[in-house]
Jmol script that loads the backbone (N, CA, C; Angstrom):
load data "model"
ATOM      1  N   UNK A   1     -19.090 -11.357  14.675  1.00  0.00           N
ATOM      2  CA  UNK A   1     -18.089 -12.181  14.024  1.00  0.00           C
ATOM      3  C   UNK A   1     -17.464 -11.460  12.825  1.00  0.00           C
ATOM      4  N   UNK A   2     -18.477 -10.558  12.169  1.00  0.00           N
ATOM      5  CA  UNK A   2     -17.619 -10.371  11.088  1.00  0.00           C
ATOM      6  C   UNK A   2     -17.031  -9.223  11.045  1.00  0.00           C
ATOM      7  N   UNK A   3     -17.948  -8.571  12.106  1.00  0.00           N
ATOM      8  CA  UNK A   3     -16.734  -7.135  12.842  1.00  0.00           C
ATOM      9  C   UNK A   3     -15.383  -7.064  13.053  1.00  0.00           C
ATOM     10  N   UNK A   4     -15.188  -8.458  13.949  1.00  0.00           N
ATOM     11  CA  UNK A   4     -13.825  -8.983  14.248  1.00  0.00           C
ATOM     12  C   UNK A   4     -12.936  -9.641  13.218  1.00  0.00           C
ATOM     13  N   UNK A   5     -13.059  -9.767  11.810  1.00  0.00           N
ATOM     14  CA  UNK A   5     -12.744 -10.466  11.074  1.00  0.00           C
ATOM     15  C   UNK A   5     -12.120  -9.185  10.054  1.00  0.00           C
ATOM     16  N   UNK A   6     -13.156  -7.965  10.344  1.00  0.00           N
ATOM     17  CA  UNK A   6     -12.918  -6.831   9.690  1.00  0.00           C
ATOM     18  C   UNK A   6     -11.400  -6.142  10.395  1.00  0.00           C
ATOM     19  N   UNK A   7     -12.093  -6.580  11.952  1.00  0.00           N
ATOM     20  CA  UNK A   7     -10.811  -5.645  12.391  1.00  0.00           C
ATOM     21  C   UNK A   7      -9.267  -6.107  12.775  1.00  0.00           C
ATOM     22  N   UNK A   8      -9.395  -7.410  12.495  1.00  0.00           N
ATOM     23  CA  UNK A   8      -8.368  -8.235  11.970  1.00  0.00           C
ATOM     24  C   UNK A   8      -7.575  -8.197  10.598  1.00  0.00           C
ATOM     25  N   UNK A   9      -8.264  -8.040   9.690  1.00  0.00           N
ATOM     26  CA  UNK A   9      -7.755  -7.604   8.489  1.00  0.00           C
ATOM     27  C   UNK A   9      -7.264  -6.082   8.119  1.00  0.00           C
ATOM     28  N   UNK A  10      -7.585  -5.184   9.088  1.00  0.00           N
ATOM     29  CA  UNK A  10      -7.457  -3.737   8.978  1.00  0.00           C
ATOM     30  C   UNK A  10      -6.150  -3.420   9.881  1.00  0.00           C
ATOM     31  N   UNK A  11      -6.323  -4.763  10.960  1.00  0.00           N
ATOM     32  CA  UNK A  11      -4.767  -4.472  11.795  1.00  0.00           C
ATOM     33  C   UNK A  11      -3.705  -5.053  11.011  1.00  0.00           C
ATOM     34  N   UNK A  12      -4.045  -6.245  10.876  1.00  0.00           N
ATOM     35  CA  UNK A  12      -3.204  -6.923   9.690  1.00  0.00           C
ATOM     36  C   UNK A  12      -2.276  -5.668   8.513  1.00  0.00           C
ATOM     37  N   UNK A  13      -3.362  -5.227   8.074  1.00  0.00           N
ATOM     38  CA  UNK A  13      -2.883  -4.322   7.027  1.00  0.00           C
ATOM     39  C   UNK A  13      -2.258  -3.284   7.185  1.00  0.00           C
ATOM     40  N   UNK A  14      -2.168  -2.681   8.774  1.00  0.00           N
ATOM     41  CA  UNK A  14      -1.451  -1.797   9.094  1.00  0.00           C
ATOM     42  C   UNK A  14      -0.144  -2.206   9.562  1.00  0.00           C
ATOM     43  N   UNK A  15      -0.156  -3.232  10.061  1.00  0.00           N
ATOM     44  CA  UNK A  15       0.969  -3.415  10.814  1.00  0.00           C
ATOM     45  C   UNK A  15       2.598  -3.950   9.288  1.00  0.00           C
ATOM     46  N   UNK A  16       1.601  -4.618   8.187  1.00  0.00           N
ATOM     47  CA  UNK A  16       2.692  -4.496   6.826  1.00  0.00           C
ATOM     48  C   UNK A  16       2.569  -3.408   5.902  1.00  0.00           C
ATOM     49  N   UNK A  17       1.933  -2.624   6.127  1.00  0.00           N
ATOM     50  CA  UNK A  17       1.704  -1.256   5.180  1.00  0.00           C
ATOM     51  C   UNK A  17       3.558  -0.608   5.572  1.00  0.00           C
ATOM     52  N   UNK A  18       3.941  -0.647   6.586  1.00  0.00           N
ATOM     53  CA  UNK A  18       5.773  -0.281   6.323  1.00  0.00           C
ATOM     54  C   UNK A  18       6.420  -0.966   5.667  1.00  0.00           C
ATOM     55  N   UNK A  19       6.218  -2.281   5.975  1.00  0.00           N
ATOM     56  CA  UNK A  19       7.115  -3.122   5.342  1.00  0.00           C
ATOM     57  C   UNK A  19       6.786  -3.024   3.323  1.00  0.00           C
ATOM     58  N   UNK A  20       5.802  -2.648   3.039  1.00  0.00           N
ATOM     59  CA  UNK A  20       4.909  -2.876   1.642  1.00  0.00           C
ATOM     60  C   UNK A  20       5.984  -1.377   1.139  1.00  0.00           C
ATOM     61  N   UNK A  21       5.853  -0.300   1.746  1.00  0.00           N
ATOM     62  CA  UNK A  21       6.147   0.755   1.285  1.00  0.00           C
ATOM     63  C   UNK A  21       8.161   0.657   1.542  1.00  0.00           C
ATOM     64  N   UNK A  22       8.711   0.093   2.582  1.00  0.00           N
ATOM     65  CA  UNK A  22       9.396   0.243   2.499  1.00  0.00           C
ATOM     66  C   UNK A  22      10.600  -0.930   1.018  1.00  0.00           C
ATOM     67  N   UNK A  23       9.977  -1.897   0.902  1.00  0.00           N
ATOM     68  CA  UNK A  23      10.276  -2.655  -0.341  1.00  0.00           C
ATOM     69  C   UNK A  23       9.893  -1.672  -1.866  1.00  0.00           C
ATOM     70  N   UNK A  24       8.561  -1.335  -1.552  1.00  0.00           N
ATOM     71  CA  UNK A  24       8.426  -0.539  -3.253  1.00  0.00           C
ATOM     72  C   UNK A  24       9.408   0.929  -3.125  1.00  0.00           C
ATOM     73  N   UNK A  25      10.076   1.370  -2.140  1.00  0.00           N
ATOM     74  CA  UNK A  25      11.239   2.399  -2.354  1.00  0.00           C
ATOM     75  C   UNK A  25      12.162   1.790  -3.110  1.00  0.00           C
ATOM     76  N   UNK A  26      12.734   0.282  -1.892  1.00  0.00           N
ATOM     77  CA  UNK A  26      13.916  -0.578  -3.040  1.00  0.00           C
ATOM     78  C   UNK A  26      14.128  -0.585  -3.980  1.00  0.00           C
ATOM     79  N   UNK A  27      12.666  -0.972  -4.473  1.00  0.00           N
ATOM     80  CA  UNK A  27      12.229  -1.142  -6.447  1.00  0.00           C
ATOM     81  C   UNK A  27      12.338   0.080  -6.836  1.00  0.00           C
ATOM     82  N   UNK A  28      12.276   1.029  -6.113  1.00  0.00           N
ATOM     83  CA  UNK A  28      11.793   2.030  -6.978  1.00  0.00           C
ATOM     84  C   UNK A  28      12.995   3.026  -7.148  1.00  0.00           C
ATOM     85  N   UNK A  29      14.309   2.373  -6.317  1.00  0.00           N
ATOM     86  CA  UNK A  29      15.796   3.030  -6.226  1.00  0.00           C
ATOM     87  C   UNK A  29      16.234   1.893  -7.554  1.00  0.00           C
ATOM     88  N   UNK A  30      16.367   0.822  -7.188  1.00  0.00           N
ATOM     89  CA  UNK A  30      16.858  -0.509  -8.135  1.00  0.00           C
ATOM     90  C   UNK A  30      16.336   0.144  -9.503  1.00  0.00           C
ATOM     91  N   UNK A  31      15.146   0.786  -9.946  1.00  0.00           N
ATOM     92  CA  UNK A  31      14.378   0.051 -11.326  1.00  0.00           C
ATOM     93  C   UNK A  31      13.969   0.886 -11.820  1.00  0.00           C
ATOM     94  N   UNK A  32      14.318   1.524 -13.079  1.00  0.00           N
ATOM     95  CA  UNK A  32      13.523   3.072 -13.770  1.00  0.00           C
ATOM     96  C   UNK A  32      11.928   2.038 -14.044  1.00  0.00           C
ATOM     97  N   UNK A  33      10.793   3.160 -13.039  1.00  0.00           N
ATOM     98  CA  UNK A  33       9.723   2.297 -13.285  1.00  0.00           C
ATOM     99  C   UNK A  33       8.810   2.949 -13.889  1.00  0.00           C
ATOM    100  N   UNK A  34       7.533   2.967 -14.996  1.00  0.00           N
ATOM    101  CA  UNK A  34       6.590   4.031 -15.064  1.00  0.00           C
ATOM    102  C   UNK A  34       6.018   4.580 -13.757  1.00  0.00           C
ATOM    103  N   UNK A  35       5.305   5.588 -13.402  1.00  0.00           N
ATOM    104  CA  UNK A  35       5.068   5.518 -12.496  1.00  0.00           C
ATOM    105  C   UNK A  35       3.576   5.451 -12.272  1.00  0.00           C
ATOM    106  N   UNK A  36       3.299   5.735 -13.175  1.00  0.00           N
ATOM    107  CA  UNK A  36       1.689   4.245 -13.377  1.00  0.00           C
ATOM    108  C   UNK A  36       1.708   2.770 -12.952  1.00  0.00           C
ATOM    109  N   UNK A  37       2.834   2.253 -13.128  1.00  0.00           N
ATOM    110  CA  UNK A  37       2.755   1.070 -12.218  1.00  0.00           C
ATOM    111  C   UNK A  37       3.309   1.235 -10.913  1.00  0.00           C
ATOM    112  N   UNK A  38       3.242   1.928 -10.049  1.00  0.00           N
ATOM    113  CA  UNK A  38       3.582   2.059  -8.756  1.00  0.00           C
ATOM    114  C   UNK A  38       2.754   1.208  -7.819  1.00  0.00           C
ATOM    115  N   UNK A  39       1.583   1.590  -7.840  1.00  0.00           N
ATOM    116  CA  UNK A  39       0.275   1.474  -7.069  1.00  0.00           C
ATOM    117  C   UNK A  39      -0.202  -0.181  -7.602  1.00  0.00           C
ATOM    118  N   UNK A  40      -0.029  -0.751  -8.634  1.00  0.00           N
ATOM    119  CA  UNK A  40      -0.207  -1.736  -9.090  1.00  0.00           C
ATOM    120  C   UNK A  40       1.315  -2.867  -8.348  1.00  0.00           C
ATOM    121  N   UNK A  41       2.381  -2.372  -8.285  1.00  0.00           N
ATOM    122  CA  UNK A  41       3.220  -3.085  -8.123  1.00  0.00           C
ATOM    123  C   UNK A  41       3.367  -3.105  -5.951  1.00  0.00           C
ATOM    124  N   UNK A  42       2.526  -2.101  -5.519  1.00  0.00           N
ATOM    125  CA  UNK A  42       2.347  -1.839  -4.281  1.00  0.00           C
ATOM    126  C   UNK A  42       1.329  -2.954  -4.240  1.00  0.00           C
ATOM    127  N   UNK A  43       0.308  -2.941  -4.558  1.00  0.00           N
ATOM    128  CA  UNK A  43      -0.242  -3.868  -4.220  1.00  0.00           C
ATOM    129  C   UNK A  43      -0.151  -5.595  -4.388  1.00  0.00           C
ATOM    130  N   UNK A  44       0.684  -5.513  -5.611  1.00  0.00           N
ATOM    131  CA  UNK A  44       1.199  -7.111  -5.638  1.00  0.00           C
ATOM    132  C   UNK A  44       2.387  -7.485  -4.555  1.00  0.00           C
ATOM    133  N   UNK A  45       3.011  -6.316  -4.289  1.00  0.00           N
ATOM    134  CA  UNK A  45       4.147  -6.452  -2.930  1.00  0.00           C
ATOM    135  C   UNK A  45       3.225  -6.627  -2.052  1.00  0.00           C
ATOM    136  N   UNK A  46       2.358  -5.649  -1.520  1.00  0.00           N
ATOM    137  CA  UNK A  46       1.301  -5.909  -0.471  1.00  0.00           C
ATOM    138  C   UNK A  46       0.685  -7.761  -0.285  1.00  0.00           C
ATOM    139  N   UNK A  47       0.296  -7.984  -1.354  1.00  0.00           N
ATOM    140  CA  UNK A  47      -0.385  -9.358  -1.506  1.00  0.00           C
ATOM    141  C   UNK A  47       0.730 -10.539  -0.962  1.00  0.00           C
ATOM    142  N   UNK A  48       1.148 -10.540  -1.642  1.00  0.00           N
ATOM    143  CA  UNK A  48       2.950 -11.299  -1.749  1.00  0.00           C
ATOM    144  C   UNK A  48       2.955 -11.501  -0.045  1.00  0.00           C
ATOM    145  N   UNK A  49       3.850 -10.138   0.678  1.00  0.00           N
ATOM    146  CA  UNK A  49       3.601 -10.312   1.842  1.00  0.00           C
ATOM    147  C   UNK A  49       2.514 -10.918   2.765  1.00  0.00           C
ATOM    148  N   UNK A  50       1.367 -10.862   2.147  1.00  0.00           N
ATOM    149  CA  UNK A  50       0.082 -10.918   2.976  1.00  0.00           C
ATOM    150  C   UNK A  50       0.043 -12.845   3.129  1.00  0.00           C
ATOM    151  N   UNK A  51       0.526 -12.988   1.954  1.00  0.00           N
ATOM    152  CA  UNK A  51       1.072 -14.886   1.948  1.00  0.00           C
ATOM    153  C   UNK A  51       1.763 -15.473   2.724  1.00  0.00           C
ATOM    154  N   UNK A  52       2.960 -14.698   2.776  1.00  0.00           N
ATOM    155  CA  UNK A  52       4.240 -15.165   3.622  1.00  0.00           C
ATOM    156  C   UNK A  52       3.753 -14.806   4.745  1.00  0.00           C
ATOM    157  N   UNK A  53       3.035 -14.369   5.332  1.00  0.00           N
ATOM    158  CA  UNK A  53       2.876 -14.037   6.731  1.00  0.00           C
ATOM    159  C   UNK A  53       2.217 -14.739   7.530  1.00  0.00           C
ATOM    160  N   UNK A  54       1.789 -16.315   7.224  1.00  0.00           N
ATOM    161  CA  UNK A  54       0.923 -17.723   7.436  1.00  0.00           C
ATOM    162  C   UNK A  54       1.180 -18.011   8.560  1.00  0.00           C
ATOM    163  N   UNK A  55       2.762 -17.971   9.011  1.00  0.00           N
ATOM    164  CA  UNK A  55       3.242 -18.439  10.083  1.00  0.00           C
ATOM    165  C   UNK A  55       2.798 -17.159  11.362  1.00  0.00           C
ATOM    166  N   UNK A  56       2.476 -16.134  11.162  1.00  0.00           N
ATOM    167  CA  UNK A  56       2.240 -14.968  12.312  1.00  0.00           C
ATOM    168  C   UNK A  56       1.077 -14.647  12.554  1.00  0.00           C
ATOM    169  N   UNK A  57       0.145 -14.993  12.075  1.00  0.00           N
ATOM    170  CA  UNK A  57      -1.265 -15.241  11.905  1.00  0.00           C
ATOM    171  C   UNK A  57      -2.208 -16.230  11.774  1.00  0.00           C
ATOM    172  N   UNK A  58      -3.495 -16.301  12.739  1.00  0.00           N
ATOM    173  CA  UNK A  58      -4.031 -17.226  12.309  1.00  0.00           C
ATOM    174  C   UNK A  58      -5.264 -17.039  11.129  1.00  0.00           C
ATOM    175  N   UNK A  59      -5.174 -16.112  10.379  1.00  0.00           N
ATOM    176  CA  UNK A  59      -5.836 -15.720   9.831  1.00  0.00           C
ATOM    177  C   UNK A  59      -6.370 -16.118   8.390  1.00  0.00           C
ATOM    178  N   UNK A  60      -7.445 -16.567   8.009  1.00  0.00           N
ATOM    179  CA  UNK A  60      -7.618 -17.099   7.027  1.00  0.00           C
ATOM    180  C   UNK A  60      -6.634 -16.220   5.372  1.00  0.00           C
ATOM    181  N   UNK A  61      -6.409 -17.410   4.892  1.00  0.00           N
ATOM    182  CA  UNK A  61      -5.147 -16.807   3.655  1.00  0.00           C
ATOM    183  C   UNK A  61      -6.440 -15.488   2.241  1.00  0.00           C
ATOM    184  N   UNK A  62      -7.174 -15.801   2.578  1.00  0.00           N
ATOM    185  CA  UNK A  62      -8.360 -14.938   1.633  1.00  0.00           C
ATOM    186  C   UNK A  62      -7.989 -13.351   2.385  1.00  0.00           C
ATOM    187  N   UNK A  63      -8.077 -13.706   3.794  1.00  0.00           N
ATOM    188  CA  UNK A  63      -8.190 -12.739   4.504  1.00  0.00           C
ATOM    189  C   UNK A  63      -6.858 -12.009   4.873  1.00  0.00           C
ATOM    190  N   UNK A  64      -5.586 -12.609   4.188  1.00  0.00           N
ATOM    191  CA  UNK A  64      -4.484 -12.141   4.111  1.00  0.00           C
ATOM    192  C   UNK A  64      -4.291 -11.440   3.264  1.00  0.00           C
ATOM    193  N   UNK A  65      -4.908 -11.887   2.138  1.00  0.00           N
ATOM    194  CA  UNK A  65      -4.632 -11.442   1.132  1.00  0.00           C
ATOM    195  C   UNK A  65      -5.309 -10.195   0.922  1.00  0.00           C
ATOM    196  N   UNK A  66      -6.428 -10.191   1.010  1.00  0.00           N
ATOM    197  CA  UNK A  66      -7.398  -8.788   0.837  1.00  0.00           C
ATOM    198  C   UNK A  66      -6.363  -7.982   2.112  1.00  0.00           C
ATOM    199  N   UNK A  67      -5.515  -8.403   3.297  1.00  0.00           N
ATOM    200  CA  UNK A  67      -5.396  -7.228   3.950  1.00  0.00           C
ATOM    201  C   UNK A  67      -3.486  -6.873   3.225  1.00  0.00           C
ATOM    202  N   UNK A  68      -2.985  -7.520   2.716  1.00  0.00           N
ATOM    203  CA  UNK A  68      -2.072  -7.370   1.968  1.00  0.00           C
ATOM    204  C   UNK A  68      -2.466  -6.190   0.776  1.00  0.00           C
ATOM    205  N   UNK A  69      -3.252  -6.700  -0.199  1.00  0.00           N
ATOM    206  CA  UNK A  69      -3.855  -5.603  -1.208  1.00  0.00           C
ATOM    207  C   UNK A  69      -4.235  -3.966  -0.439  1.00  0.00           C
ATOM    208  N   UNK A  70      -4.607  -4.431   0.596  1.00  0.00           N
ATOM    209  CA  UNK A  70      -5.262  -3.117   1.701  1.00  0.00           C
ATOM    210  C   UNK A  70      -3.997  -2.322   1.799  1.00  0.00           C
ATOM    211  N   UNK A  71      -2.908  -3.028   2.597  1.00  0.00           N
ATOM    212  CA  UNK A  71      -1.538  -2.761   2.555  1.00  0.00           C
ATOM    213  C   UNK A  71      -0.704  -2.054   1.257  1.00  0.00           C
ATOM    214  N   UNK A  72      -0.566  -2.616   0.556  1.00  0.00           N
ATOM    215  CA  UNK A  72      -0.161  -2.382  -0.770  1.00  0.00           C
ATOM    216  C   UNK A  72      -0.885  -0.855  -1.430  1.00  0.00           C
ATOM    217  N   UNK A  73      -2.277  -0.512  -1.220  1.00  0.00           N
ATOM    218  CA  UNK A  73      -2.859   0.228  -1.079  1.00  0.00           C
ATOM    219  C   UNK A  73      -2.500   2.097  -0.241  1.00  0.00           C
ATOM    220  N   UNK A  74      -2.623   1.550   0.608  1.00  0.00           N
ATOM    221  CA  UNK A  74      -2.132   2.461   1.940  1.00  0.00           C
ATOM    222  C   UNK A  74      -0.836   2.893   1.708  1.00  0.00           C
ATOM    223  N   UNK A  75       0.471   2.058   1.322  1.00  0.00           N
ATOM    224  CA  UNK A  75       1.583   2.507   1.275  1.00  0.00           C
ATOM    225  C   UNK A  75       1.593   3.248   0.460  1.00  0.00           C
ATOM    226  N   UNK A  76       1.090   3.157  -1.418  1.00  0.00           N
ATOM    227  CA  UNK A  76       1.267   3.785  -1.835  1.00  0.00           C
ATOM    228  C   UNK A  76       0.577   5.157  -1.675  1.00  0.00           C
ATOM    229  N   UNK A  77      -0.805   5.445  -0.514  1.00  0.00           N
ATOM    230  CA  UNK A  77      -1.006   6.433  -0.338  1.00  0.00           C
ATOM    231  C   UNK A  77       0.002   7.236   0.825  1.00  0.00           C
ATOM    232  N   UNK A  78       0.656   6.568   1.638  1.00  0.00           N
ATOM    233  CA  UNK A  78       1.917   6.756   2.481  1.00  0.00           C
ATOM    234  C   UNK A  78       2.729   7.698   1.794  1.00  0.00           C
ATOM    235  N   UNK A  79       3.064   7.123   0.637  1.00  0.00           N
ATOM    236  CA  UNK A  79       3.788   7.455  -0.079  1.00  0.00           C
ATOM    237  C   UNK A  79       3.683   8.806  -0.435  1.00  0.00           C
ATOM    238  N   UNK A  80       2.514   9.130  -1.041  1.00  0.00           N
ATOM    239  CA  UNK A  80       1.986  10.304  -1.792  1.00  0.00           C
ATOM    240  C   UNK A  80       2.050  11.604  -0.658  1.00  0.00           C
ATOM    241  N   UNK A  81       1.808  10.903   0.545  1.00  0.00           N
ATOM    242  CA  UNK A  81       1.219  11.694   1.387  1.00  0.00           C
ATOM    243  C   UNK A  81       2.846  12.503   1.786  1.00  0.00           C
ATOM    244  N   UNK A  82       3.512  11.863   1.897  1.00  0.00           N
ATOM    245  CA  UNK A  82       4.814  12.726   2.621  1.00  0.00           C
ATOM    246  C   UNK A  82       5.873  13.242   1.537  1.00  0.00           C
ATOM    247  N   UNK A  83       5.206  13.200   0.044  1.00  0.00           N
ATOM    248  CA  UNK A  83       6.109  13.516  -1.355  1.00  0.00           C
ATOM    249  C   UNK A  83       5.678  14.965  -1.140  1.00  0.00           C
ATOM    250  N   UNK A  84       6.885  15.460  -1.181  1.00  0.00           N
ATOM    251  CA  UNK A  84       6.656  16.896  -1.507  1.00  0.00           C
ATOM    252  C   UNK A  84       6.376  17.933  -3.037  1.00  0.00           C
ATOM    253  N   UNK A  85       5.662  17.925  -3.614  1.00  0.00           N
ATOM    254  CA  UNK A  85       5.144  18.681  -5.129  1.00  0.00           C
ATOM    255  C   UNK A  85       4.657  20.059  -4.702  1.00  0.00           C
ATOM    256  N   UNK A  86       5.391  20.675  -5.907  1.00  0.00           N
ATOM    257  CA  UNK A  86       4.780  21.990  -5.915  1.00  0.00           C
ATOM    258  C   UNK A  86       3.602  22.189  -6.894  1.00  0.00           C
ATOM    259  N   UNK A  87       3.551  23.006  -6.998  1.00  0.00           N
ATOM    260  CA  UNK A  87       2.156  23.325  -7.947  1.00  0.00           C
ATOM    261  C   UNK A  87       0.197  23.059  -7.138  1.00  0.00           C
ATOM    262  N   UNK A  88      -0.383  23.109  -7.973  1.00  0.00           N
ATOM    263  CA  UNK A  88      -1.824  22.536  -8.037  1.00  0.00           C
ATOM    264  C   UNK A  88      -2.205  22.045  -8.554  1.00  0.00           C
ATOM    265  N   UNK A  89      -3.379  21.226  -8.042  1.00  0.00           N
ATOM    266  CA  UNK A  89      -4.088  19.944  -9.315  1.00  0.00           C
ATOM    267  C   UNK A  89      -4.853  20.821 -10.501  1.00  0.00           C
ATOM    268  N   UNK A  90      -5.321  21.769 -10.525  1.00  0.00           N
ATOM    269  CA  UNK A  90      -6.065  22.724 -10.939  1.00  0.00           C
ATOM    270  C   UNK A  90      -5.711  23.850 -11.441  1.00  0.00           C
ATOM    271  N   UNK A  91      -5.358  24.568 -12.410  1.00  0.00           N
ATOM    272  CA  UNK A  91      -4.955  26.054 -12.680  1.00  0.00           C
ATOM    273  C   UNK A  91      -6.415  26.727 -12.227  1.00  0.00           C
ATOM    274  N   UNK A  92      -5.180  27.906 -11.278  1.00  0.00           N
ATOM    275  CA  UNK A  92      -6.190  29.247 -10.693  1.00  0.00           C
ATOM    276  C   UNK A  92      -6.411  30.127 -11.959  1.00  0.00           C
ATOM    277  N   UNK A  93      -7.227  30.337 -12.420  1.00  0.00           N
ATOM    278  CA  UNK A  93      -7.631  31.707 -13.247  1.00  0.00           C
ATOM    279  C   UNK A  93      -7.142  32.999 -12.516  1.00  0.00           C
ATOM    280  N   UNK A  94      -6.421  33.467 -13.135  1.00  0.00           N
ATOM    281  CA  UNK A  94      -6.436  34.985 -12.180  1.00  0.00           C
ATOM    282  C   UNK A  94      -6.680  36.289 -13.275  1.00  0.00           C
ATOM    283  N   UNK A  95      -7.442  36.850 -12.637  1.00  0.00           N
ATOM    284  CA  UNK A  95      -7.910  38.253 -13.132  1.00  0.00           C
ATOM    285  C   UNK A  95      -6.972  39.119 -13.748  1.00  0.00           C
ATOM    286  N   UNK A  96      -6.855  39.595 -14.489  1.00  0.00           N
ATOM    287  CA  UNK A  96      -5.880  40.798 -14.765  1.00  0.00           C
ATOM    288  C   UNK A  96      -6.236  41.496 -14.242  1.00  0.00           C
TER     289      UNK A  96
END
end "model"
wireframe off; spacefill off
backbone 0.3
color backbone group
């Protein structure tokens, strides 16, 4: 039971993880934002959605919500993942 409850909330969360990421671009064209609140404002979009989505699911609203936050989550790692940066997290020491 609670396998299925898991893997309900994990599909859940994939299937609005586009929609989560594609709204925090909107905001994020619309709105000079820190970008410390990215990931915070991903996940309240995530949540948000995870509400409105009552009617497409029979899924308990607790359990929307945690897969909304999941969502909200994911996008902003979506996000990170296809940003292109140069550099490293780390300076290389190099030898003279």
């Amino acid at each position: 039971m609670e396998n299925e409850i898991m893997t309900q909330v994990l599909m859940f969360a994939t299937v609005i993880s586009p929609f989560v990421a594609g709204l925090l671009e909107v905001i994020k064209r619309l709105a000079a934002l820190p970008k410390n609140f990215i990931p915070l404002i991903a996940v309240v979009i995530g949540v948000i959605l995870g509400a409105v989505a009552y009617p497409f699911t029979e899924m308990d609203g607790t359990m929307r919500l945690w897969a909304g936050a999941g969502a909200g989550l994911s996008a902003t790692g979506l996000f990170e993942l296809v940003q292109r940066r140069d550099g490293r997290t780390t300076k290389i020491k190099e030898d003279a």
